[in-house]
N, C-alpha and C positions, 0 to 999 in steps of 0.2 A: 293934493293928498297922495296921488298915483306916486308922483315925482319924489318923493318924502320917502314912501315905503320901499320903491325902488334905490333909492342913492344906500337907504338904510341895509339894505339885501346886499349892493355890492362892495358896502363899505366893512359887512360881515364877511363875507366870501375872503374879502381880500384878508382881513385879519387870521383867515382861517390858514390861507394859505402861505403867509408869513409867517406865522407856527409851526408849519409842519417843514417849512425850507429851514428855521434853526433849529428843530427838534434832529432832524438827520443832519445837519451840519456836522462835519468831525474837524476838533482841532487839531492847526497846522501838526506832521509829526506824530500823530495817533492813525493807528489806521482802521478805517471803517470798521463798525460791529460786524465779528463773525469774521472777521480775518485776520490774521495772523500780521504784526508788523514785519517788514520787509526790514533786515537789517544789511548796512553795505561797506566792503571795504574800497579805498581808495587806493590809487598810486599817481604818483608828477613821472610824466617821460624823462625830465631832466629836460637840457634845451634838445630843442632840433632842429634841423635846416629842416625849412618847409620844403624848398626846389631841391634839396640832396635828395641820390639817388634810393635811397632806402628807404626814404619817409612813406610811401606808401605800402611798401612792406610790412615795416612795424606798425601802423594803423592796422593792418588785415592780421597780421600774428594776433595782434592783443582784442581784437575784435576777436578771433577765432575761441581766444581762451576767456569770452565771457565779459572784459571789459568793453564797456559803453563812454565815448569821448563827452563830458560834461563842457568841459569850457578848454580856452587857452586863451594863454598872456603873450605880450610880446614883451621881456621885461628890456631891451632895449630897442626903438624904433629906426635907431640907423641901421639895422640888417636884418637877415630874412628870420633869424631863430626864434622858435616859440615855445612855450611850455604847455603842453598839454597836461589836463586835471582829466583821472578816469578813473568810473563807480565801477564794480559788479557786485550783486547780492553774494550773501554770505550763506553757504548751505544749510 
């Protein structure tokens, strides 16, 4: 009987707390109750030589002014050029 009321306590617990992890769930793209959504604009570098001499430059400008490096492509794999994808929020 112990083993009964017992499985039954943590089979409750657990439903409780299954509840409360989708009750604060937020859908993808919404942002959390009590904040503000973050909205963002985007820009593409164009290509760039990764080993040219200025690539690390332009990374530190466009850092400097707010942009954050999301992704990059290599849209052709016989050379070094890549495209970089970059967010920063919108004021």
């Amino acid at each position: 009987m112990r083993t009964n009321r017992h499985r039954d306590v943590m089979l409750v617990a657990a439903l409780i707390v299954g509840l409360l992890i989708l009750w604060n769930r937020t859908v993808p793209g919404q942002a959390p109750a009590g904040k503000p959504m973050v909205k963002w604009e985007y820009r593409s570098s164009g290509t760039l030589d990764v080993f040219g001499s200025r690539f690390d430059e332009k990374l530190d400008k466009w850092g400097r002014e707010g942009w954050e490096l999301v992704t990059t492509t290599r849209p052709n794999p016989n050379n070094r050029d890549i495209i970089c994808m970059f967010k920063r929020a919108l004021p």
